[in-house]
N, C-alpha and C positions, 0 to 999 in steps of 0.2 A: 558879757562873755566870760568864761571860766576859765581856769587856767589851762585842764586838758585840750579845751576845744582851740584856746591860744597856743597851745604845741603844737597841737597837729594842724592848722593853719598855717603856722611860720615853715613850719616842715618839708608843708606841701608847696610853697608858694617858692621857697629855695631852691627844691627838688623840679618844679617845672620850669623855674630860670635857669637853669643848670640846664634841661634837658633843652631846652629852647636855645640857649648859647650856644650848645653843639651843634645843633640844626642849621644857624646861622654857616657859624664857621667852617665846616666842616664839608659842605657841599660844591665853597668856593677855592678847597682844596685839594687839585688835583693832582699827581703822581710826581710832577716836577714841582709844586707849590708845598707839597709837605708829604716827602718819599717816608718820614720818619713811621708815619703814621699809615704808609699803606705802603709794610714790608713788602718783597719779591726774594726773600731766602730768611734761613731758620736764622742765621746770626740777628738777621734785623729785627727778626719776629721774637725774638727772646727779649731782645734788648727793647722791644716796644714794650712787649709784657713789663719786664722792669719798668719802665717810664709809670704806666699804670700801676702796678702794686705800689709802689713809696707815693704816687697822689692818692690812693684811697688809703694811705698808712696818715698821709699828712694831714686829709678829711677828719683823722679822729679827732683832732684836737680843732681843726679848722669849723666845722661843722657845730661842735656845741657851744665855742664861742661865738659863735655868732647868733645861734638861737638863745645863747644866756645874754648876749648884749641888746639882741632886742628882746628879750623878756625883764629884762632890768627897766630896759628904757618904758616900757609897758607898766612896769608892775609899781616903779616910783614915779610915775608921772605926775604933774600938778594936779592937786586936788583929789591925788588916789588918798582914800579914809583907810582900807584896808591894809597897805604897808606897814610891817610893824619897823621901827626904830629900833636897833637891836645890836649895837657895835661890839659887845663883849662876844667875839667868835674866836677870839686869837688861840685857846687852847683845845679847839674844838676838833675831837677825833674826824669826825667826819672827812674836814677839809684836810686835814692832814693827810688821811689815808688817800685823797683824793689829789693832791697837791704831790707826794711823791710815789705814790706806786703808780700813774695810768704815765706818768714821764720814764721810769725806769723800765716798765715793761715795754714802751717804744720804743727805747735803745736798746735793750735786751731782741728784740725782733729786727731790727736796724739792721746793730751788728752782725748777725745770723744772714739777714738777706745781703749784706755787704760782703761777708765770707763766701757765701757757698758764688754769689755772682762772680765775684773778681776773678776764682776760678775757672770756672764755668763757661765764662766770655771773656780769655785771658785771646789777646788777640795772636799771639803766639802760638799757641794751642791749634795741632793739624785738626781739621775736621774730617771725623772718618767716613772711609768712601770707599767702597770694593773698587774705585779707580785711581790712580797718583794724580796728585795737585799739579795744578798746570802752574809753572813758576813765570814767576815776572817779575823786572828790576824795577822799580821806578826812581827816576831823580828827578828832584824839583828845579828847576831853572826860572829866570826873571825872562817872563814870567811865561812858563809856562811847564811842561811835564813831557819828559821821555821815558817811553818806556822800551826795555831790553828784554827781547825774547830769546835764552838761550837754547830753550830746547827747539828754536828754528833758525838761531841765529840773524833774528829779522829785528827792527826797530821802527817806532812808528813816535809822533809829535802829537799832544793833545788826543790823541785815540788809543780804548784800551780796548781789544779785542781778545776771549776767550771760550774756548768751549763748553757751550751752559750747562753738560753733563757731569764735570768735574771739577772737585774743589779748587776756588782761586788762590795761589799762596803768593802773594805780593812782599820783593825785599822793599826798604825804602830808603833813601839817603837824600842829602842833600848838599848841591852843588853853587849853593849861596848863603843865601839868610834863609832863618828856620821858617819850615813850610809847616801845611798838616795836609794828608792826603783822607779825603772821606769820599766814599759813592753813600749815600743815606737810604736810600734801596735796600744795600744792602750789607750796610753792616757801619760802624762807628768810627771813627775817625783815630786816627795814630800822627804824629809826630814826625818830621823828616827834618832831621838836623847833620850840618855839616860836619864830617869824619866820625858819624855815628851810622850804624846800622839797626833799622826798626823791623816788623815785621806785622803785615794783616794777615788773614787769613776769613775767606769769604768764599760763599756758595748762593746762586741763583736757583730758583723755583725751576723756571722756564727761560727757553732765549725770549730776551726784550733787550731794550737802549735803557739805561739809565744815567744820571748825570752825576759827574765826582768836580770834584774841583777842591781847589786848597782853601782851607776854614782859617788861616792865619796871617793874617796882616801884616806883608811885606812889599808894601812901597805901591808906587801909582798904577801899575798893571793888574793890582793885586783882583779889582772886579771882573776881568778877564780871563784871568789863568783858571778855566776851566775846561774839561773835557768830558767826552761820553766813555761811557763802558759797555761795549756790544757782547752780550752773551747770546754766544751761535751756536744753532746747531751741526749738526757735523758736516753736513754738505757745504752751509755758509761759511763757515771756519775755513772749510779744505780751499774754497775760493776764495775766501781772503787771505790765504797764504802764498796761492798761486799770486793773486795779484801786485800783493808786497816784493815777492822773488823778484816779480818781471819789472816794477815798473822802479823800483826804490833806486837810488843812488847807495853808494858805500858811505859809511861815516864812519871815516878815519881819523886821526886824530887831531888831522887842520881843520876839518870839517866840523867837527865834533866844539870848537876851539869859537869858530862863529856861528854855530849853533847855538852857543855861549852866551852866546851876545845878549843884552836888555833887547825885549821885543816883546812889544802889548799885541793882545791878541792874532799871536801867532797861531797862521793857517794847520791844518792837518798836514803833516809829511809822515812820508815810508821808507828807511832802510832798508834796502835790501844783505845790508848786512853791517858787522859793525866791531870795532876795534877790541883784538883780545882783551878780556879781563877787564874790561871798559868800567865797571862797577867796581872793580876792586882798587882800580887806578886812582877813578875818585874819594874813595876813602884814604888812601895811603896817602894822597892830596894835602890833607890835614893833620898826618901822622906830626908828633914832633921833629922825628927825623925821618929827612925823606931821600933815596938813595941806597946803593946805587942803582942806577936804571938796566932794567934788562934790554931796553931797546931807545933809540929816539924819540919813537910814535910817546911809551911812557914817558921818558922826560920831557914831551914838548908839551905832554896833558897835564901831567903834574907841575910844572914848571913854567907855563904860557900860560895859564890864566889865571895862578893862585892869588 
């Protein structure tokens, strides 16, 4: 066998293991098993695309090391007559030119794709929409996630509900140890830390259910503290509003207080409404200085659980 016909062997035989490894995997991944990989809006689908351009960036280098390590292993094999013995390479243009320009031109393309991305998918960043962003608070709690709908004044436990026609703009805080809040459907994951405010910003294809839950390692609930995210269309929305109004209790701020509380795989609940400024309260929570209070309800939030 020749060396060309040894290229293009090795070539092929990588390129059908490759295509055959995706076959495998890839069929036993369904929308809950790997959302990464089968986006439902553009944030996710950008950020897929990224995933794929830096592993065909990483292929350049991955790919012919490994056809030069099995072509080494081929070409100096025992009893090969044809290898020439030939150590004096050290001043050799070739490998040099090869050794630093195909590394400098992948950082040079790196950095490029690192800049324009970071921008781009800056998760702060509104996505534009001839309609406004439907706003939503979320706070992490042990273990589990509330979220604060001001423009209904409603709150709901482990359930994030929105209308799938408008962009989602999510605050995020956190009211213990740092969380991270991701739905991978639909877009990447942020940080939720105590007396800090974060910010996503996400949009669905179409209404569907998808699954969020915190990507960060906080204590034994931590496999639990998941929820869904319902993106509805406009009639479901309008009834899931109506049904929050009618059926939710108030969370006020004793409420709010043993809501507080460590709880593994805490049930879905509904507010039907919920204490002024409830998101800003939590923050100011972990101001260095905290006071004076505009009301009770404030100092018994900030003050009864810190």
């Amino acid at each position: 066998m020749n060396i060309p016909q040894f290229f293009r062997l090795t070539v092929k035989r990588i390129w059908i293991a490759g295509v055959l490894g995706m076959c495998l995997l890839l069929p036993g991944c369904g929308l809950s098993d790997a959302p990464v990989l089968h986006p439902k809006g553009p944030i996710a689908l950008a950020e897929r695309d990224l995933l794929f351009t830096a592993f065909w960036i990483m292929m350049i280098v991955a790919i012919p090391a490994i056809v030069l390590t099995l072509f080494f292993v081929w070409r100096y094999r025992s009893g090969s007559k044809k290898a020439a013995y030939a150590p004096e390479w050290d001043s050799s243009w070739k490998v040099e030119t090869v050794v630093w320009l195909v590394p400098a031109a992948i950082i040079v393309v790196l950095g490029t794709l690192v800049w324009q991305s970071t921008h781009k998918l800056d998760p702060y960043r509104e996505i534009a929409s001839d309609k406004p962003a439907f706003k939503v608070q979320a706070i992490a709690l042990d273990w589990k996630w509330l979220f604060l709908y001001p423009e209904l004044g409603v709150a709901s436990v482990n359930e994030l509900s929105f209308p799938a026609d408008r962009p989602l703009s999510i605050e995020i805080t956190s009211d213990t140890v740092m969380n991270s809040l991701m739905i991978p459907a639909l877009g990447g994951q942020i940080y939720a830390m105590a007396g800090m405010r974060s910010e996503l910003n996400l949009l669905a294809d179409d209404p569907g259910v998808f699954m969020g839950r915190n990507t960060m390692y906080s204590g034994d609930g931590f496999p639990d503290q998941h929820f869904k995210a319902h993106a509805m269309s406009e009639a479901d929305f309008t009834a899931w509003k109506a049904k929050v109004s009618g059926e939710g209790t108030s969370l006020d701020a004793e409420t709010y207080l043993e809501l507080h509380k460590q709880s593994i795989a805490n049930p879905v609940a509904y507010y039907s409404s919920f204490e002024t400024d409830l998101f800003k309260l939590i923050l100011r929570k972990y101001a260095p200085i905290v006071g004076p209070y505009e009301s009770e309800a404030a100092e018994l939030i900030c003050r009864g659980a810190a």
